[in-house]
C-alpha positions as CSV (number, residue, x, y, z in Angstrom):
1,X,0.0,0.0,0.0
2,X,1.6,3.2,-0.7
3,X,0.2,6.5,0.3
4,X,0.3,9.5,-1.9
5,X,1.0,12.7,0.1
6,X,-0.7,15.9,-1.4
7,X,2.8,17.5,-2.3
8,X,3.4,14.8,-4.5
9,X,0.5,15.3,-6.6
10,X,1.2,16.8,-9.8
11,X,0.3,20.8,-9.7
12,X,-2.9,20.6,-11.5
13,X,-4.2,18.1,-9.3
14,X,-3.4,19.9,-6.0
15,X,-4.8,23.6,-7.7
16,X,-8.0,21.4,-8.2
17,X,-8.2,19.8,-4.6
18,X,-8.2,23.4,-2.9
19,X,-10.6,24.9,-5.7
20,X,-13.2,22.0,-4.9
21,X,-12.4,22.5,-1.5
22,X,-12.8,26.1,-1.3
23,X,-16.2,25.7,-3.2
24,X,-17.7,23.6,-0.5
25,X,-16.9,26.2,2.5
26,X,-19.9,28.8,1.9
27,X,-21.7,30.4,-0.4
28,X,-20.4,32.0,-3.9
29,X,-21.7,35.6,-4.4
30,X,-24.5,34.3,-7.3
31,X,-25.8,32.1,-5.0
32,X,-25.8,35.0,-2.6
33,X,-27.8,36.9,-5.1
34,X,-29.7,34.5,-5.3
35,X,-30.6,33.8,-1.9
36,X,-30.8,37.6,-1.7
37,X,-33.4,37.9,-4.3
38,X,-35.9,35.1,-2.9
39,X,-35.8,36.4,0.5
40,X,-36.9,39.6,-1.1
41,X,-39.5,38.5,-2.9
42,X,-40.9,36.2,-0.2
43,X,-41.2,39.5,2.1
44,X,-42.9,41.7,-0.7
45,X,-45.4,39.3,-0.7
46,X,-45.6,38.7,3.2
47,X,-45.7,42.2,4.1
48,X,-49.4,43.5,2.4
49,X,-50.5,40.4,4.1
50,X,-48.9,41.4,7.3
51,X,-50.3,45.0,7.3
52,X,-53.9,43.8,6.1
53,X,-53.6,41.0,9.4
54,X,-52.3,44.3,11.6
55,X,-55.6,46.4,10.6
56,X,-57.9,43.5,10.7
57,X,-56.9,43.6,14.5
58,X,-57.4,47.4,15.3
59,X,-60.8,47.4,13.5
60,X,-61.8,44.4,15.3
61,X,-60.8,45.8,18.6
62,X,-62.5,49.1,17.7
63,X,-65.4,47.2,16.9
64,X,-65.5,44.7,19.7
65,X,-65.3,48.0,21.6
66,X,-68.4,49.6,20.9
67,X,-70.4,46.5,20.8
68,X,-69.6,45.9,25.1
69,X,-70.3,49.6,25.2
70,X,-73.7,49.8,23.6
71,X,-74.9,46.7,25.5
72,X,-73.3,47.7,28.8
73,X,-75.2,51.5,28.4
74,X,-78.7,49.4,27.8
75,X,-77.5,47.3,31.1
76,X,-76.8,50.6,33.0
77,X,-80.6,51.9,32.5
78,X,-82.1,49.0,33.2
79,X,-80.1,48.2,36.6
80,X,-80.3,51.6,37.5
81,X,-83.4,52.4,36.7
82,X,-83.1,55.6,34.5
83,X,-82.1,57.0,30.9
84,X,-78.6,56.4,29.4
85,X,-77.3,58.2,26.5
86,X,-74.4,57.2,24.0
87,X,-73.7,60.2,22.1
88,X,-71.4,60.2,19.5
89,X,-69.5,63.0,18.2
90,X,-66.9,63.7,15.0
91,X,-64.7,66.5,14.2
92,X,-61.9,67.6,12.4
93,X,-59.4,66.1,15.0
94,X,-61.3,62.5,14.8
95,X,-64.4,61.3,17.0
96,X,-65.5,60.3,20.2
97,X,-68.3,58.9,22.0
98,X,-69.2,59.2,25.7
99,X,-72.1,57.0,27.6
100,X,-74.1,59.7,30.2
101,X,-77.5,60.2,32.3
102,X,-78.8,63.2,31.4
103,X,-80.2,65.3,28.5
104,X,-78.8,65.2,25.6
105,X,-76.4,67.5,25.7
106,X,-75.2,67.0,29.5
107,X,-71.6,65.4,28.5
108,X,-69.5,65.8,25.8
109,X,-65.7,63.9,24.9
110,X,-62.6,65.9,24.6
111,X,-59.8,65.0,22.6
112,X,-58.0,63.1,25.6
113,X,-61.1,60.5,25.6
114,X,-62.2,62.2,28.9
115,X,-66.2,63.3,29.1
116,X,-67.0,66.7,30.9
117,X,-70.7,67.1,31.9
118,X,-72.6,69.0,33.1
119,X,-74.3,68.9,37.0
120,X,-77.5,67.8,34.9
121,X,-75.4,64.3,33.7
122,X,-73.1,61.8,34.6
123,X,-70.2,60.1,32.4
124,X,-69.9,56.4,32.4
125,X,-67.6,55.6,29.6
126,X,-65.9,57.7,26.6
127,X,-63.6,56.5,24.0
128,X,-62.1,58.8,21.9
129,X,-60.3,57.6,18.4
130,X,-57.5,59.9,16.4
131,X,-58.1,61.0,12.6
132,X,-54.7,60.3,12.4
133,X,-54.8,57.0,13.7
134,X,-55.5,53.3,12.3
135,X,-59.1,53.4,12.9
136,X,-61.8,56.0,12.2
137,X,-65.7,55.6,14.1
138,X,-68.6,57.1,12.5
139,X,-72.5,56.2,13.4
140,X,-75.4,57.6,11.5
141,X,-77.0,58.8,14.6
142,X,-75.7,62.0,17.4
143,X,-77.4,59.8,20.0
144,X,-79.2,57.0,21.4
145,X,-81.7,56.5,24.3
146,X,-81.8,53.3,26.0
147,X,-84.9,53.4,28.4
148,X,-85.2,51.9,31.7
149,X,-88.4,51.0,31.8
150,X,-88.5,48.9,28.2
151,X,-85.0,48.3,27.3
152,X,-84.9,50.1,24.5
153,X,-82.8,51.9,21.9
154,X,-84.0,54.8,20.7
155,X,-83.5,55.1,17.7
156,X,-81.4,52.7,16.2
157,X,-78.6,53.2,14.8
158,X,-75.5,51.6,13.3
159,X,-71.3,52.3,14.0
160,X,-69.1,52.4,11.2
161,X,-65.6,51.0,12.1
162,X,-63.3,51.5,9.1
163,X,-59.5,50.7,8.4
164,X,-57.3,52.6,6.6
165,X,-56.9,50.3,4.1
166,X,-60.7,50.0,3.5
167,X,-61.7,47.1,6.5
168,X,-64.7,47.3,7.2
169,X,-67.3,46.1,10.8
170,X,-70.4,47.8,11.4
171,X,-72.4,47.3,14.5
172,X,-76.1,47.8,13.5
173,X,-78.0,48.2,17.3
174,X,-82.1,47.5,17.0
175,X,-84.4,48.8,19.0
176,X,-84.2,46.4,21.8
177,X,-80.8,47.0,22.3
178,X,-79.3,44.0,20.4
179,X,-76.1,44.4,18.2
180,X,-75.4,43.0,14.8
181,X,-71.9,42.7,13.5
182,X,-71.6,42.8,9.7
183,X,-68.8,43.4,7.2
184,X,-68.9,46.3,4.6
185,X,-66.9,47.5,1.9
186,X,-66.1,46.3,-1.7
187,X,-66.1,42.4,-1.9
188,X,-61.7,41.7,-1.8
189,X,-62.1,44.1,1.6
190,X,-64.9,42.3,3.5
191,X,-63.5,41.0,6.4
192,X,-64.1,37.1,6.7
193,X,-66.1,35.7,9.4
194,X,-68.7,38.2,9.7
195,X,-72.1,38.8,7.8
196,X,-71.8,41.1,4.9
197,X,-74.1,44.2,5.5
């Protein structure tokens, strides 16, 4: 048996050895590229899917939101025996809504999301959301009545909870207080899960 030490190998033989082996250490720079160019295009793709994932969320939350606040204003008259309001309120700056006793114009929502009433009413809950923010509330009603006596809403209205994007949730209260969630907005913007409206 005779070994062959490496020095002994002719000169193209060696050159080849440490090229082959120099091949197998890491990665040239077109596979680099390469690498390079699939990571980017699996993140262009993953990213719209990550932002539209993000603002499903806040409008959800927003959402979720005023549905415990409507039904916990229609709770508050009937346990304590007298009128609540939910008034809601938009302006330049972004909108607001504040659950009070009192007449209708006994509490109002400043851009902090605190409610300043008058003697005449008495804030329960306010929420207050940014224009500038992720999430923008509208309702097609100033306010609603929920009476002690019957349990009802008065009149009914629905919230408007829209994305940026375009997302979508509307909470549609009836007249006895109940609340309907429903998705609204062109057909590839509907959010899954819910009724469409």
């Amino acid at each position: 048996m005779h070994q062959v030490a490496n020095c002994h190998l002719p000169v193209h033989a060696a050159n080849r050895s440490r090229l082959a082996q120099r091949r197998q250490r890491g990665l040239t720079h077109v596979e680099s590229l390469i690498a390079l160019a699939v990571v980017a295009v699996v993140m262009g793709t993953a990213l719209p899917s990550f932002e539209q994932a993000r603002e499903r969320r806040h409008v959800e939350g927003v959402a979720a939101q005023v549905r415990t606040t409507v039904l916990h204003a229609r709770s508050l008259a009937v346990t304590q025996d007298r009128a609540v309001r939910l008034r809601v309120e938009t302006g330049a700056a972004g909108s607001c809504y504040v659950v009070h006793t009192g007449p209708v114009n006994a509490c109002t929502c400043l851009l902090t999301g605190d409610a300043v009433c008058t003697p005449a009413g008495r804030s329960f809950h306010s929420l207050y959301l940014a224009r500038s923010g992720p999430v923008a509330l509208s309702a097609n009603v100033g306010t609603m009545l929920f009476d002690p006596t019957l349990g009802t809403t008065s009149p009914t209205g629905t919230f408007s909870i829209q994305g940026r994007a375009g997302a979508e949730l509307r909470q549609v209260v009836s007249i006895m207080g109940r609340v309907r969630t429903c998705s609204a907005g062109a057909p590839g913007m509907r959010l899954n899960g819910y009724a469409v409206c």
